[in-house]
MDTraj code that builds the backbone (N, CA, C; nanometers):
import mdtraj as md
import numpy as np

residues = "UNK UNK UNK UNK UNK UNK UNK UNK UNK UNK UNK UNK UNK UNK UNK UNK UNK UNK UNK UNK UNK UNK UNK UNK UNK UNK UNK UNK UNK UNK UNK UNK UNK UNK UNK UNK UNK UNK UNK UNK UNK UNK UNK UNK UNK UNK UNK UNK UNK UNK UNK UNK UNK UNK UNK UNK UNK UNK UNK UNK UNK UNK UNK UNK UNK UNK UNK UNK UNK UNK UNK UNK UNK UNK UNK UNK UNK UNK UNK UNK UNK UNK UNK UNK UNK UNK UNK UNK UNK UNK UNK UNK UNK UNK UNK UNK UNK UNK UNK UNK UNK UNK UNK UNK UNK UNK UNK UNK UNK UNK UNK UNK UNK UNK UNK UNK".split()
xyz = np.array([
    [0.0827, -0.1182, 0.0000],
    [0.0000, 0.0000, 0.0000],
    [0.0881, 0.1259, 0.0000],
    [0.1822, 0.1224, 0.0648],
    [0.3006, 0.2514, 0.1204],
    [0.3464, 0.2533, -0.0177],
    [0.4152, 0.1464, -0.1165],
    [0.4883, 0.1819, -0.2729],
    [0.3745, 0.2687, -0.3248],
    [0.2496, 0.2180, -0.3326],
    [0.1605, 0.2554, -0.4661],
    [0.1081, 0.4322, -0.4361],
    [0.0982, 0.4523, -0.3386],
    [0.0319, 0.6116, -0.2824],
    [0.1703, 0.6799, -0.1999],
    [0.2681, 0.6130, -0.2701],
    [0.4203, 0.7152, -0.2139],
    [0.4868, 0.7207, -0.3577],
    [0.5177, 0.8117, -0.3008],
    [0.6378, 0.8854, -0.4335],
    [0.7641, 0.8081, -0.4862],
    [0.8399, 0.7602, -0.3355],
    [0.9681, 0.6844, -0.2877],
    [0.9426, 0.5494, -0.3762],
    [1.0059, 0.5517, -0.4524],
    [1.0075, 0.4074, -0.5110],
    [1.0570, 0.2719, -0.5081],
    [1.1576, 0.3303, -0.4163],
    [1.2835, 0.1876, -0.3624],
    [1.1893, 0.0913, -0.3151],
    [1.1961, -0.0273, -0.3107],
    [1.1418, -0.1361, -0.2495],
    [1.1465, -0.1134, -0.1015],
    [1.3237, -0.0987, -0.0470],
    [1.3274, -0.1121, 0.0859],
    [1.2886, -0.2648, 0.1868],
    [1.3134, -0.3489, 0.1022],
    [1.2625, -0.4739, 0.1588],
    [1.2832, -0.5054, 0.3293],
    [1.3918, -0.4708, 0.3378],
    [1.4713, -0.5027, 0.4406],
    [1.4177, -0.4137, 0.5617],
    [1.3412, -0.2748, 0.5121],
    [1.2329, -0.1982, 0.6196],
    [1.1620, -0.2804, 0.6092],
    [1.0825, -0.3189, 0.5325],
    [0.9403, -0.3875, 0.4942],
    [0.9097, -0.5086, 0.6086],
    [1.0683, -0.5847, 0.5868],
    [1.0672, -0.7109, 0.6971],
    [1.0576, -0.7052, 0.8030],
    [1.1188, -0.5628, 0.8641],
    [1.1351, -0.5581, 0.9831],
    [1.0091, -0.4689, 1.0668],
    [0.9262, -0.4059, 0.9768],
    [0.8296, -0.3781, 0.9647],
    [0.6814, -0.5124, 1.0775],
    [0.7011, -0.5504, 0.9543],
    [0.6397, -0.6805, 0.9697],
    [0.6489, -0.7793, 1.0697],
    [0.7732, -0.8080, 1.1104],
    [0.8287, -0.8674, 1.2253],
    [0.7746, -0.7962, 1.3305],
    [0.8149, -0.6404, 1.3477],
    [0.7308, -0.4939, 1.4482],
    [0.5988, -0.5985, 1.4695],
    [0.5317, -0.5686, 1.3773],
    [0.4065, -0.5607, 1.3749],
    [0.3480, -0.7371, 1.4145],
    [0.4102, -0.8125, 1.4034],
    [0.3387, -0.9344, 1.4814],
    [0.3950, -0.9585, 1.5842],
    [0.5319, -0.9461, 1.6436],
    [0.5717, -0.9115, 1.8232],
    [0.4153, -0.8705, 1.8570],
    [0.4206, -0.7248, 1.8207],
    [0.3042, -0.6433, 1.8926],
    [0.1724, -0.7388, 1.9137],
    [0.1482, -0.8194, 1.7457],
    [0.0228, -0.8834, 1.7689],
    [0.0343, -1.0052, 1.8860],
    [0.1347, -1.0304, 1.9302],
    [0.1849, -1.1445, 1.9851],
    [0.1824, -1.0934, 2.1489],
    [0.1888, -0.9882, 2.1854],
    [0.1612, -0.9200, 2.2894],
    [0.2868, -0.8529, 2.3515],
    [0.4128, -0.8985, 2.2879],
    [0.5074, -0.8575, 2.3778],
    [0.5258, -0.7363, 2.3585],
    [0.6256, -0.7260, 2.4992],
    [0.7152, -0.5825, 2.4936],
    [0.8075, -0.5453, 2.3869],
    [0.8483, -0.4631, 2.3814],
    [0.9821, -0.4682, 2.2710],
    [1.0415, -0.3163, 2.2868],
    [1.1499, -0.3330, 2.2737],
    [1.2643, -0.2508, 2.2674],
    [1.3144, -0.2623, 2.1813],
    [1.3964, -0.1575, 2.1460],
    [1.5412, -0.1520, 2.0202],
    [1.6741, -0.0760, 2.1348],
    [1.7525, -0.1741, 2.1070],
    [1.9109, -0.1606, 2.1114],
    [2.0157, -0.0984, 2.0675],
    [2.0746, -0.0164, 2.0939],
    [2.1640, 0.0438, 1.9959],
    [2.2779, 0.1349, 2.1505],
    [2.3894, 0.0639, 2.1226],
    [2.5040, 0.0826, 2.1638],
    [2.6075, 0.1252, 2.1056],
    [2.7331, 0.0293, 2.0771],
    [2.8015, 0.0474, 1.9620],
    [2.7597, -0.0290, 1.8241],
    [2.6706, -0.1199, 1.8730],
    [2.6069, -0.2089, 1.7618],
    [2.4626, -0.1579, 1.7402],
    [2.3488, -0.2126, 1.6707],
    [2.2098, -0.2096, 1.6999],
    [2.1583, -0.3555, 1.6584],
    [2.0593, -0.3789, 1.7594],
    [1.9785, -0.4469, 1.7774],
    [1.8399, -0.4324, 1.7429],
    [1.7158, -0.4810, 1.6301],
    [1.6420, -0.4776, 1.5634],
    [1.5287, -0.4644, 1.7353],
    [1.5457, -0.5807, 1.8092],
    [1.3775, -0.6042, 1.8862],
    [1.4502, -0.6859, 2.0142],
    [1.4133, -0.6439, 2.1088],
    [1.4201, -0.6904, 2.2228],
    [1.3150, -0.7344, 2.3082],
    [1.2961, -0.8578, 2.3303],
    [1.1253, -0.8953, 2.4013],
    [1.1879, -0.8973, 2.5266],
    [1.0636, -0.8020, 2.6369],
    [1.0872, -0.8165, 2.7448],
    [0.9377, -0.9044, 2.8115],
    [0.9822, -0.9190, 2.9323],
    [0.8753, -1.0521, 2.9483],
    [0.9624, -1.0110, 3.1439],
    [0.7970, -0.9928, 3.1986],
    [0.8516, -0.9487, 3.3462],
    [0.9476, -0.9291, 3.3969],
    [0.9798, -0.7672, 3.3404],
    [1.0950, -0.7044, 3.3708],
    [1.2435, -0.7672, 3.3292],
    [1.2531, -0.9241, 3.2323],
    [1.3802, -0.9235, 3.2158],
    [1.3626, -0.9754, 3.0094],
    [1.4674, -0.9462, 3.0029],
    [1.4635, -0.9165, 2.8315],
    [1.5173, -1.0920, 2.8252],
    [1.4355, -1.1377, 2.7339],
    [1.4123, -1.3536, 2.7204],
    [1.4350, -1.3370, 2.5666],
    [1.4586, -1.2537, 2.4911],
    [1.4680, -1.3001, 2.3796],
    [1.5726, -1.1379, 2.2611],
    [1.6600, -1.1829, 2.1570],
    [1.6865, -1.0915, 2.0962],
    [1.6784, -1.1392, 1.9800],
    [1.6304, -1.0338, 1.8873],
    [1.6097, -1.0407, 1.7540],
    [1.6636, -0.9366, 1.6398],
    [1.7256, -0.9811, 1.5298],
    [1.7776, -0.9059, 1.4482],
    [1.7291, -0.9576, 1.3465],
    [1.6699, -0.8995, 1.2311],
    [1.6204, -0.8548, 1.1035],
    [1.6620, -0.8133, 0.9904],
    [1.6945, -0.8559, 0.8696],
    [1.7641, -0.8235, 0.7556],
    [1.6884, -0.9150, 0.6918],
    [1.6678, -0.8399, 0.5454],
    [1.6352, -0.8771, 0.4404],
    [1.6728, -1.0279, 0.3851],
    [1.8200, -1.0423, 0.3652],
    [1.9075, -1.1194, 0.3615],
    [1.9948, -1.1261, 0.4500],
    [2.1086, -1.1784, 0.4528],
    [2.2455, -1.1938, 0.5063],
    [2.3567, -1.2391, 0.3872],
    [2.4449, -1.1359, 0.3617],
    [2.5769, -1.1452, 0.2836],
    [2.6765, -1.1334, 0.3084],
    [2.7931, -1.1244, 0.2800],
    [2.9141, -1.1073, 0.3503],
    [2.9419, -0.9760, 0.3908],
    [2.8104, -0.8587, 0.2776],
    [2.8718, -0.7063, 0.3206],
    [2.8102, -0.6959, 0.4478],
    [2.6722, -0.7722, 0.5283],
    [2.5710, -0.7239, 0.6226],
    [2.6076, -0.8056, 0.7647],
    [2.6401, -0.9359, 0.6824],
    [2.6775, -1.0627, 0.8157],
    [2.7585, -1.0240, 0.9540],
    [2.8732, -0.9577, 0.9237],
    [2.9547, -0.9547, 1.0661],
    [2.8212, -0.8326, 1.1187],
    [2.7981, -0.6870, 1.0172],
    [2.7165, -0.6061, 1.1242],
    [2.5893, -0.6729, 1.2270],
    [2.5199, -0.7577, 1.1275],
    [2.4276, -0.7891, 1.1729],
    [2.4147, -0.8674, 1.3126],
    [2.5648, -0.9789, 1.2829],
    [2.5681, -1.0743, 1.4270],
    [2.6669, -0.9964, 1.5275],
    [2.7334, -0.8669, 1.4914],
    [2.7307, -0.8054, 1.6032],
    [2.6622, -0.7309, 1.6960],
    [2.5316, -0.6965, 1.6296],
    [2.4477, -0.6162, 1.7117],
    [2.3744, -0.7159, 1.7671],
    [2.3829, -0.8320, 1.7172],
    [2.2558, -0.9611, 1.8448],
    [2.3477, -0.9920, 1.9384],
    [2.5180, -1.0170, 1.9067],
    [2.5862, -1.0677, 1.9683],
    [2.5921, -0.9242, 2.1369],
    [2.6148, -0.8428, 2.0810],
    [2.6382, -0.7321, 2.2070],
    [2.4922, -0.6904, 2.2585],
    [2.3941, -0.7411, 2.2729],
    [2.2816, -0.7527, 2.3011],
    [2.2317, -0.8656, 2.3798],
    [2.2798, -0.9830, 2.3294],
    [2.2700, -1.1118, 2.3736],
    [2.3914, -1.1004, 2.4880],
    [2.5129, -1.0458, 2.4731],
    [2.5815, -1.0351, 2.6320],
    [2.4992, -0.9280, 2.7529],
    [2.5347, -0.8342, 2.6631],
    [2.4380, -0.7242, 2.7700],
    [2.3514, -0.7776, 2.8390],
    [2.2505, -0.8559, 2.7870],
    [2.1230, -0.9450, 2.8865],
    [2.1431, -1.0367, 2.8997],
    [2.2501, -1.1003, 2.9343],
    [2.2444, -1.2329, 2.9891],
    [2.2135, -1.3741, 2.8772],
    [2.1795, -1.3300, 2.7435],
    [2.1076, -1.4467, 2.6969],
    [2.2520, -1.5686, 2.5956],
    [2.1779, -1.6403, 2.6035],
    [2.2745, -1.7588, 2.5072],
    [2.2530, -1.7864, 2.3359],
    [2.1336, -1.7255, 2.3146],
    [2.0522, -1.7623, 2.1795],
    [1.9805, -1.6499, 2.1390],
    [1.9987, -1.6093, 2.0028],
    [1.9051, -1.5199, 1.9266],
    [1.8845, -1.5723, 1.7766],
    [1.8151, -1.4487, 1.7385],
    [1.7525, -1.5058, 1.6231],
    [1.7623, -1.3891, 1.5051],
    [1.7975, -1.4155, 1.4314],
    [1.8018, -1.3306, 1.3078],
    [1.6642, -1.3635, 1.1465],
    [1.5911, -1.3257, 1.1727],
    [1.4949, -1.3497, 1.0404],
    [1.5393, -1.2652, 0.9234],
    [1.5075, -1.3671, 0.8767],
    [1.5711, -1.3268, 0.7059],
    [1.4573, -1.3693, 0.6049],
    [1.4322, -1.2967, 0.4430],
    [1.3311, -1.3517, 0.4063],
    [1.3566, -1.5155, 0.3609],
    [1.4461, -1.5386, 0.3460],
    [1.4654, -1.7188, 0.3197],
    [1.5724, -1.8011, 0.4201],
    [1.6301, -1.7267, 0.4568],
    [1.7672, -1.8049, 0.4958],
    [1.7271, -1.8851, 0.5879],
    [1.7695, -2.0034, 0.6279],
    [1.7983, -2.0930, 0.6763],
    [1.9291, -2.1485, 0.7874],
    [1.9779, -2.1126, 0.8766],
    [2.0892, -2.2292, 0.9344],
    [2.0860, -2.1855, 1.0947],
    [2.2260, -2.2262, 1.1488],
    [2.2163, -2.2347, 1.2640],
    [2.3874, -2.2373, 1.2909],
    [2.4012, -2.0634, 1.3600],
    [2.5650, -2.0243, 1.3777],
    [2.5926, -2.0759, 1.5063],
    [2.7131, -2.1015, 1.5438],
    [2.7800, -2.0854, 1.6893],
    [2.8819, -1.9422, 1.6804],
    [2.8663, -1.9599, 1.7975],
    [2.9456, -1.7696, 1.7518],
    [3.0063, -1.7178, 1.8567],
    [3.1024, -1.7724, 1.8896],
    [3.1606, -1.7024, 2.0648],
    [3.0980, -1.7477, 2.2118],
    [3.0332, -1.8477, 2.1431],
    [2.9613, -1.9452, 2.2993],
    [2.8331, -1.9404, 2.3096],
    [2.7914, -1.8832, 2.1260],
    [2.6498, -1.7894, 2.1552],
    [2.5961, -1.8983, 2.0301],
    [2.4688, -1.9099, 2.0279],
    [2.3583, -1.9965, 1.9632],
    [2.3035, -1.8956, 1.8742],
    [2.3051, -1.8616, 1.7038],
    [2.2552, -1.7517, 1.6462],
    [2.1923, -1.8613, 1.5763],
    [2.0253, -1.7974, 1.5462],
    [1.9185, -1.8864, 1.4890],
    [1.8808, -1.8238, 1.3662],
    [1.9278, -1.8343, 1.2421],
    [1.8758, -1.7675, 1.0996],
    [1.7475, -1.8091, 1.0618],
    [1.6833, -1.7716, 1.0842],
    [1.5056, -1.8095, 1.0359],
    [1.4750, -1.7627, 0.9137],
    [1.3852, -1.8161, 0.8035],
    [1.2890, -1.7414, 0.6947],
    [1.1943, -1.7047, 0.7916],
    [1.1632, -1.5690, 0.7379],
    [1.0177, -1.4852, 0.7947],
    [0.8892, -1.5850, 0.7994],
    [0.9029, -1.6436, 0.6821],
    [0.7461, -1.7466, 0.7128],
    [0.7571, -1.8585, 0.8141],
    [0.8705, -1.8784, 0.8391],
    [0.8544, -1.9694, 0.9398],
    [0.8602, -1.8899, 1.0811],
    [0.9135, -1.8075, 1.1369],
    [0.9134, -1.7150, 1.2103],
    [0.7741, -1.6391, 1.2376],
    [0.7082, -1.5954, 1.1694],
    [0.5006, -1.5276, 1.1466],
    [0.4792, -1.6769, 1.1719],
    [0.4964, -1.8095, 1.2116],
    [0.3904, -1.9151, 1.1927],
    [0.4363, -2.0112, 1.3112],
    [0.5526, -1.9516, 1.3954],
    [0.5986, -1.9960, 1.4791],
    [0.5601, -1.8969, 1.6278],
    [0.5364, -1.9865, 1.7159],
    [0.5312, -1.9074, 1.8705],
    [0.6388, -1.8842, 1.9254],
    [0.7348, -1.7352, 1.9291],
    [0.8195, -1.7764, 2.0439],
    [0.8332, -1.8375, 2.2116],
])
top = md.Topology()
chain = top.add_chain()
for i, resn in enumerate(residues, 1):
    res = top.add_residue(resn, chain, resSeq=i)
    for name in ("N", "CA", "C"):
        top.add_atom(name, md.element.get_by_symbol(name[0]), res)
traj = md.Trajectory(xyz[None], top)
């Protein structure tokens, strides 16, 4: 709806996703925060007063986006205590180890169809 009655023509996918991701947290009930230190962090679920989950968002993942991207879950995921995050992507698939840390690459459709 936003391309067809806007001027801006870029796709912007990579807003679009993270957009979207925004927008079903919320439907999902949680809290959420954004992160930003020396890194940034897309979504932070808080859940009685302590932050249980971090999430980072990109379109894709390539070699130009990859280190930024798993550094902002990675300095997020220390900051709170956590062992595991999650990065949604529109297809990607796998499962990093990363400094003692559990990084979870999701496709978006499985992520919208999954409960955290």
């Amino acid at each position: 709806m936003r391309n067809i009655v806007s001027f801006y023509f870029s796709e912007e996918k990579g807003r679009l996703l993270e957009n979207l991701i925004y927008i079903e947290l919320k439907r999902r009930g949680h809290n959420i925060f954004f992160d930003k230190e020396k890194n940034e962090c897309d979504f932070l679920i808080e859940e009685k007063g302590k932050i249980i989950e971090a999430i980072q968002v990109c379109y894709f993942l390539n070699e130009e986006n990859k280190e930024r991207e798993i550094a902002g879950l990675i300095e997020s995921l220390k900051k709170n205590n956590l062992k595991k995050g999650t990065i949604v992507t529109y297809a990607d698939e796998e499962e990093i180890k990363y400094d003692g840390f559990t990084i979870n690459i999701v496709p978006a459709i499985n992520f919208l169809t999954t409960k955290i």
